[in-house]
C-alpha positions as CSV (number, residue, x, y, z in Angstrom):
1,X,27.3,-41.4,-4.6
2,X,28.8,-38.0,-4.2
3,X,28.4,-37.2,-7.9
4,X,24.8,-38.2,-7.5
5,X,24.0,-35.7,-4.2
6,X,25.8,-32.8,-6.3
7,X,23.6,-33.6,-8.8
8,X,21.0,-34.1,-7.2
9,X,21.3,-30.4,-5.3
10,X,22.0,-28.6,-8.7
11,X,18.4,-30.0,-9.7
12,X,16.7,-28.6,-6.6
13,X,18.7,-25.5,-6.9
14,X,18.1,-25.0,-10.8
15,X,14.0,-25.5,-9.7
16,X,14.6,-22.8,-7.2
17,X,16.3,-20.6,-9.6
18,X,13.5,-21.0,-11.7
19,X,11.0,-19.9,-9.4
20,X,12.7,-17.1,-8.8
21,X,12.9,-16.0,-12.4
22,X,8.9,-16.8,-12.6
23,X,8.4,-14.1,-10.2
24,X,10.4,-11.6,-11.4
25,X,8.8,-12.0,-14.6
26,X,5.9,-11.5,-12.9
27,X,7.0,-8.4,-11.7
28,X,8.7,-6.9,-14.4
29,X,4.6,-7.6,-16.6
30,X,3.5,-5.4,-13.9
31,X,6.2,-2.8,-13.8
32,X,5.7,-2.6,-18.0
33,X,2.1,-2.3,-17.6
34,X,2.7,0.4,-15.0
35,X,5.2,2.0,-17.4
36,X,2.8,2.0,-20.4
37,X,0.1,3.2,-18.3
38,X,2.0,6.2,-16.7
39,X,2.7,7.2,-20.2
40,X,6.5,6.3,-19.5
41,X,7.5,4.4,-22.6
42,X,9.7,7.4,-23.9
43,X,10.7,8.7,-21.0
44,X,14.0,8.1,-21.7
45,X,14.6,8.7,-25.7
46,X,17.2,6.4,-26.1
47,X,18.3,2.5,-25.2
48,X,19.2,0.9,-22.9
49,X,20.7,3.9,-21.2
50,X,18.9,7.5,-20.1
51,X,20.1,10.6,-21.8
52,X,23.4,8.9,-22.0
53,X,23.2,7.8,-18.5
54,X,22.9,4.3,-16.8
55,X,20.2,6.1,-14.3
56,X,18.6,9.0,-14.7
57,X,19.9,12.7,-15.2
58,X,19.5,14.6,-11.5
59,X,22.0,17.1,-11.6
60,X,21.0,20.4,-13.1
61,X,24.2,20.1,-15.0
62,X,22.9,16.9,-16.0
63,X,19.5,18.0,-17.3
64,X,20.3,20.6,-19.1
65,X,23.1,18.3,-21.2
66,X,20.5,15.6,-21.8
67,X,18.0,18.4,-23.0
68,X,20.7,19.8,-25.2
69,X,20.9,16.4,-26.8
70,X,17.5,15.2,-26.9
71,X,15.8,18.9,-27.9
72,X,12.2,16.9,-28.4
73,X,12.4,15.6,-25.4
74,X,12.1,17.4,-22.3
75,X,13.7,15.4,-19.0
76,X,10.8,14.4,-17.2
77,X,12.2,12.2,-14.0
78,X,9.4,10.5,-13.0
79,X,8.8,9.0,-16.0
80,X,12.3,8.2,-16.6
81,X,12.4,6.5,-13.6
82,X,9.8,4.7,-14.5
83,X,11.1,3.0,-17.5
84,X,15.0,2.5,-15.9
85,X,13.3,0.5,-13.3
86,X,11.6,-1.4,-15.4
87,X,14.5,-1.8,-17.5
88,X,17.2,-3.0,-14.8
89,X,14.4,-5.9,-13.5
90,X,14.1,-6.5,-16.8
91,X,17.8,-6.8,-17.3
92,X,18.2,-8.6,-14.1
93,X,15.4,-11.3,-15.5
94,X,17.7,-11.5,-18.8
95,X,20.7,-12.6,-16.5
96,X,18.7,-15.4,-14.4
97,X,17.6,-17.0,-17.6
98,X,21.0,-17.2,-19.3
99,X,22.2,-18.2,-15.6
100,X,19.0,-21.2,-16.3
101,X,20.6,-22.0,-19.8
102,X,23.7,-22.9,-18.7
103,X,22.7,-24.8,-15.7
104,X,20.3,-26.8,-17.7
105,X,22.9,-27.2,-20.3
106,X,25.3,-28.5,-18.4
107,X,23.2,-31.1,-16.8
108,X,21.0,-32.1,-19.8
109,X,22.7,-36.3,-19.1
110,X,20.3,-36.3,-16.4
111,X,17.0,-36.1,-19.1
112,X,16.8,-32.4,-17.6
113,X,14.6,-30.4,-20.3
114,X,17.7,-27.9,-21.8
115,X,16.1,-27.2,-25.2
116,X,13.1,-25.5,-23.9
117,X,16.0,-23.2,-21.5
118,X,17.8,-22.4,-24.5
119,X,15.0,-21.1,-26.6
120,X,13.9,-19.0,-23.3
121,X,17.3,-17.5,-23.6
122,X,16.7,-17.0,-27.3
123,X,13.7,-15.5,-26.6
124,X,14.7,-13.1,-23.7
125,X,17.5,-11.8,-26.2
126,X,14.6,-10.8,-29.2
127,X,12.4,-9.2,-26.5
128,X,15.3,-7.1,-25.7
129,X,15.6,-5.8,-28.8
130,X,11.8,-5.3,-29.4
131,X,12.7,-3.1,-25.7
132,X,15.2,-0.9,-27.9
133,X,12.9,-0.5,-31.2
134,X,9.6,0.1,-28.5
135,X,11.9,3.5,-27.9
136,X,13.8,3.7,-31.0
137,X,10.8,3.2,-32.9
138,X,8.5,5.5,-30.7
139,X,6.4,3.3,-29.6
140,X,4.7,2.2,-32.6
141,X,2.1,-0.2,-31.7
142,X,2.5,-3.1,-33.5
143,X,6.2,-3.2,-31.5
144,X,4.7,-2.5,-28.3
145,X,1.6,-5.0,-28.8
146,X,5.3,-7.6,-29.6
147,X,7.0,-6.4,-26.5
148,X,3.9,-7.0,-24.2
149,X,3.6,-10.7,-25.7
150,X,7.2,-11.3,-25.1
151,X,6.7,-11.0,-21.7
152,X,4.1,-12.6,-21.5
153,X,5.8,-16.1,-23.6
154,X,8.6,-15.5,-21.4
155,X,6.4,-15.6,-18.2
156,X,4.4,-18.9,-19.5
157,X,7.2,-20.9,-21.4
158,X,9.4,-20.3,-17.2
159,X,6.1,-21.4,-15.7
160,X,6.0,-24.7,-18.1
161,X,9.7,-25.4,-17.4
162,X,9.2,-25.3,-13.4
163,X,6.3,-27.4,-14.2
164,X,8.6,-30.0,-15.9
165,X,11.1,-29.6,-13.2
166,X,9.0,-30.0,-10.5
167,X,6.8,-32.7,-11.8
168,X,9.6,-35.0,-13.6
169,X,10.1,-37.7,-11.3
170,X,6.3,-38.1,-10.0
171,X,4.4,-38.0,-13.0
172,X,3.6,-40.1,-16.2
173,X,2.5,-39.4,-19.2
174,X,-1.4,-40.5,-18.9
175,X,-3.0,-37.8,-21.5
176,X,-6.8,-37.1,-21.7
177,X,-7.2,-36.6,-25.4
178,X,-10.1,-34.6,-25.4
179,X,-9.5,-32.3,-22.1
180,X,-6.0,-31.8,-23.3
181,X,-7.3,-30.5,-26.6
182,X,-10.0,-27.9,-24.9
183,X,-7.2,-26.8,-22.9
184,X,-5.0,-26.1,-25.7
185,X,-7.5,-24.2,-27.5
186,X,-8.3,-22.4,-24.0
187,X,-4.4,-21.0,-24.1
188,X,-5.1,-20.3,-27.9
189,X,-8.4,-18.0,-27.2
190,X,-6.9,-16.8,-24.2
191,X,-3.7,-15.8,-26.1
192,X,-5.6,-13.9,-28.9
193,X,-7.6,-11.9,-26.0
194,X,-4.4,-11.3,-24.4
195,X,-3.2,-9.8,-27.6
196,X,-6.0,-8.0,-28.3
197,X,-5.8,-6.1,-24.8
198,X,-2.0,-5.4,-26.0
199,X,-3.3,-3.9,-29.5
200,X,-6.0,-1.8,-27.4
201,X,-3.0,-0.6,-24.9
202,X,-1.0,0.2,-27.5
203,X,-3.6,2.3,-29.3
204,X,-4.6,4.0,-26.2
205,X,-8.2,2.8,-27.2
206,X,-9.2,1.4,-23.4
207,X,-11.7,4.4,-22.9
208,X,-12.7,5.3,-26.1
209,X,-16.2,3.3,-25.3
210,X,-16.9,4.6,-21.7
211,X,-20.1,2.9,-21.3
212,X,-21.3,-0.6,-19.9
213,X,-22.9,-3.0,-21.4
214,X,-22.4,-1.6,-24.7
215,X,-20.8,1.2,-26.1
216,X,-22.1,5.1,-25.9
217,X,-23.9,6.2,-29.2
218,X,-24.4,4.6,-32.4
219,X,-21.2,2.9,-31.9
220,X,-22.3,0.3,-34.3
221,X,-21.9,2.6,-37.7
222,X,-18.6,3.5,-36.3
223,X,-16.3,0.5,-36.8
224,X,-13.5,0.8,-39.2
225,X,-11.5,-2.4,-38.6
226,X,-9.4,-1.7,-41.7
227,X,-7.7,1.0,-39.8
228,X,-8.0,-0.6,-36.2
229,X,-6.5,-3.5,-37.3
230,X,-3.5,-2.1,-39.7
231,X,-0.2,-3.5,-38.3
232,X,2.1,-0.8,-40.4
233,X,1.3,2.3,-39.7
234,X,1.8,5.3,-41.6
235,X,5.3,6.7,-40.3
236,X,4.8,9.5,-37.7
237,X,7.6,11.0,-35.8
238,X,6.3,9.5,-32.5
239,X,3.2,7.2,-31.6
240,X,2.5,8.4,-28.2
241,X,-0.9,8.8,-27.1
242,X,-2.1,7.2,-30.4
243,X,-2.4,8.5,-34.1
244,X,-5.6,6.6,-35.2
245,X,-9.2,8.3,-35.5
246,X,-11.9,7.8,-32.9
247,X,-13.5,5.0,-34.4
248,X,-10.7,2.7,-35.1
249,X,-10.4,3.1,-31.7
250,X,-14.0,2.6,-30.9
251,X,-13.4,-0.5,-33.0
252,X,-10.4,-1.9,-31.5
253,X,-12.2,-1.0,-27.8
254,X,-15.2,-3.3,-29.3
255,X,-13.2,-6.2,-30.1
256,X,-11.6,-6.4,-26.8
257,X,-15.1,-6.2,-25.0
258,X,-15.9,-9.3,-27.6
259,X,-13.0,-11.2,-27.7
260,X,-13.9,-11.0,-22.9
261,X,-17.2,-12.1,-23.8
262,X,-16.1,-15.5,-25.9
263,X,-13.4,-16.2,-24.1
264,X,-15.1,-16.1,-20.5
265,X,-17.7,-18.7,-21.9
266,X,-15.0,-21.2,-23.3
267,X,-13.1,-21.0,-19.9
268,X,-16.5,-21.1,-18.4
269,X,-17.5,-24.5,-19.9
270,X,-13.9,-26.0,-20.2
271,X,-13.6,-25.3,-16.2
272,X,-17.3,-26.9,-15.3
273,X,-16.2,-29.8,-18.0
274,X,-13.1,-30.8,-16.4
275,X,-14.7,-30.5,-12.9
276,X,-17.3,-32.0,-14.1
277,X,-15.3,-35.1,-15.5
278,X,-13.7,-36.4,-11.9
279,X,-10.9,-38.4,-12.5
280,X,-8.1,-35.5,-12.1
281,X,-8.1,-34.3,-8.6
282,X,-4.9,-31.8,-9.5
283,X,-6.9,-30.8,-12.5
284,X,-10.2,-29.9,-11.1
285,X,-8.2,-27.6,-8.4
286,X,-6.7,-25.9,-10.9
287,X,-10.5,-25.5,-12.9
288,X,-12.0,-24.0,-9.8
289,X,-8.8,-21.8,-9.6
290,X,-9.5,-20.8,-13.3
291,X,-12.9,-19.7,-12.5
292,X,-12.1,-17.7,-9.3
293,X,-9.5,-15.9,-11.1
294,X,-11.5,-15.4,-14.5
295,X,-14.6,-13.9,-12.1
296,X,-11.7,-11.5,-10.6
297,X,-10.7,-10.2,-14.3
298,X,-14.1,-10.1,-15.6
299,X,-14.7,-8.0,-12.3
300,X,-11.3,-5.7,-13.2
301,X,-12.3,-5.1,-16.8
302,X,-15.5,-3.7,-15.9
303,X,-13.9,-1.6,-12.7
304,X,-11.7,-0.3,-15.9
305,X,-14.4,1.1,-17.5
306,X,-16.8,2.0,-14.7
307,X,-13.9,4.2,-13.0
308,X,-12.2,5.5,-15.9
309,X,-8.9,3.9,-16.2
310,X,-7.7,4.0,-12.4
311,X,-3.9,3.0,-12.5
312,X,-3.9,0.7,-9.8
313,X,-6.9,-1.5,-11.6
314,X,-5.6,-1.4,-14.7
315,X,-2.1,-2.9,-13.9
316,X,-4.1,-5.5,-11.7
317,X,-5.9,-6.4,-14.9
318,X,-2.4,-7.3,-17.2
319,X,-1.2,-9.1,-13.8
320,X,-4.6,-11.2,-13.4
321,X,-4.4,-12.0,-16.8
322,X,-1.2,-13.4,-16.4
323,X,-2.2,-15.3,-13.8
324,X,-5.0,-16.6,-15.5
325,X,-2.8,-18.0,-18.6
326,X,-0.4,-19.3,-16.2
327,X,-3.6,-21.3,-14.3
328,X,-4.8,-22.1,-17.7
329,X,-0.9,-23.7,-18.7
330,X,-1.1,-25.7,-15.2
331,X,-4.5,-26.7,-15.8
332,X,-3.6,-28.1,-19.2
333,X,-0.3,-29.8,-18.2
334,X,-2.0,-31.7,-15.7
335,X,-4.6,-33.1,-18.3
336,X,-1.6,-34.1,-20.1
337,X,0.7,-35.3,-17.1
338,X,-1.1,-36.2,-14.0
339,X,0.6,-38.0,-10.8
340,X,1.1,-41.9,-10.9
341,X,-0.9,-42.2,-7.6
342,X,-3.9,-39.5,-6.8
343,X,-6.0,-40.3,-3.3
344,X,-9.1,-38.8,-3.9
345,X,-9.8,-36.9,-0.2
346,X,-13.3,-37.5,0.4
347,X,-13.5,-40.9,-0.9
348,X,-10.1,-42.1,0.3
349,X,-9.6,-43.8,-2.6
350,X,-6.5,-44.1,-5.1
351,X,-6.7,-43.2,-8.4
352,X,-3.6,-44.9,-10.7
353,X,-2.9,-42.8,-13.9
């Protein structure tokens, strides 16, 4: 009986632990995006230290050492800052997820989900080192573009397992084939678009079109998607502030603005279907969630533009997107799993999965 309660409390403690970790990753997606948007990714030359430091070099003794080592780069502390906070969340995040490994590890005999843990902990360890070659490779973009959807898999795959947790002992498995499906291909679409904003980031490409609807000029004889879309580079001694023409940019810029348009109309019509559909109470929450949220990025994209870049919108826009693949995930795992017994509110009635 006593075994049982311990065990029992290291399963509400792991979930706990878990959502913990979920918002931290949330945080450290923002405080990257704030990073990469502050033009801080090489504000400190080297990994995972600063100029040799484990903070940042203050002391006019210190500056002058670090600048004596790192000639090409100047010590800018703001920008340092900037990446060592983002690196000690990001380090702290590292720690919770092994912490999550071994918990889940060592209670796996109670059909606790431990192989999905240990490739988090896998996965935290690459993304790490895509963290080092982001500096050591200065900041090519097809590394960055890596590093941003590390985060991001990192973020989803801790959302799915304190969906698992949470859900383990009041669900079944009662699938809707076709819904699941849309949903799948939702968090594929949304995935790519995700991507692509990475690729445009990494670029710097966000305002080379600086008008709405479409963009300024005859953008249309401008696209060069060989170049946009050319993962290895040519090798340049650093990346920062982009080394591709204007209009692989413009191109890049173009299929971002694209790649909104589709997927907004395939979240549109998979969140009206599964409303529509009415036999998944959780699931049609989470739809009119997905629409709410979708409507608020749409809204931020176009603020992006229409304002040129403010910080504070454009790290709102990689958090909302975040939060829209994480309502998306949610969305989907409840067309999959849904609760044994649902009592629909207005009707009173109980729905058996």
């Amino acid at each position: 009986m006593e075994n049982n309660l311990a065990a029992t409390n290291k399963t509400i403690n792991l979930q706990r632990l878990v959502l913990v970790s979920l918002l931290l990753a949330i945080l450290v997606i923002g405080l990257g995006a704030y990073t990469r948007l502050t033009h801080a990714g090489l504000g400190c030359p080297d990994w995972p230290g600063c100029y040799g430091l484990i903070d940042v070099p203050q002391t006019p003794e210190q500056i002058q050492k670090a600048e004596q080592a790192f000639p090409e780069r100047p010590v800018e502390p703001e920008k340092a800052w900037n990446e060592m906070i983002h690196r000690y969340f990001a380090g702290s995040l590292g720690l919770f997820i092994l912490t999550i490994a071994i918990i889940s590890f060592n209670l796996r005999q109670r059909g606790l989900p431990f192989k999905l843990p240990l490739f988090l902990l896998a996965l935290v360890i690459f993304q790490a080192a895509l963290g080092m070659w982001t500096v050591t490779m200065k900041l090519m973009p097809i590394v960055v573009m890596a590093h941003l959807l590390g985060g991001f898999t990192t973020l989803c795959l801790l959302f799915l397992l304190y969906l698992r947790l949470a859900n383990s002992a009041s669900t079944k498995p009662s699938p809707n084939k076709r819904y699941m499906t849309l949903g799948i291909i939702g968090i594929a679409i949304l995935a790519g678009q995700i991507a692509l904003g990475g690729w445009t980031s990494a670029n710097y490409a966000a305002m080379s079109c600086v008008e709405l609807p479409i963009c300024q000029g005859d953008w249309s004889k401008q696209l060069s998607f060989k170049e946009a879309f050319e993962l290895i580079p040519p090798k340049k001694d650093s990346y920062e502030f982009g080394h591709l023409p204007h209009e692989a940019r413009v191109t890049i810029h173009i299929s971002h603005r694209f790649g909104a348009i589709i997927t907004s109309i395939y979240l549109l019509y998979l969140a009206t279907a599964v409303i529509r559909q009415n036999t998944n109470i959780k699931a049609q929450q989470y739809a009119k969630a997905l629409l709410i949220i979708l409507s608020l990025q749409v809204l931020l994209g176009i603020s992006n533009i229409w304002f040129t870049l403010p910080l504070s919108i454009a790290v709102a826009h990689n958090l909302v997107a975040a939060c829209l693949m994480l309502c998306l995930i949610a969305l989907t795992f409840h067309l999959v799993k849904v609760p044994v017994r649902e009592i629909n509110p207005i009707r009173g009635s109980i729905k058996y999965g």
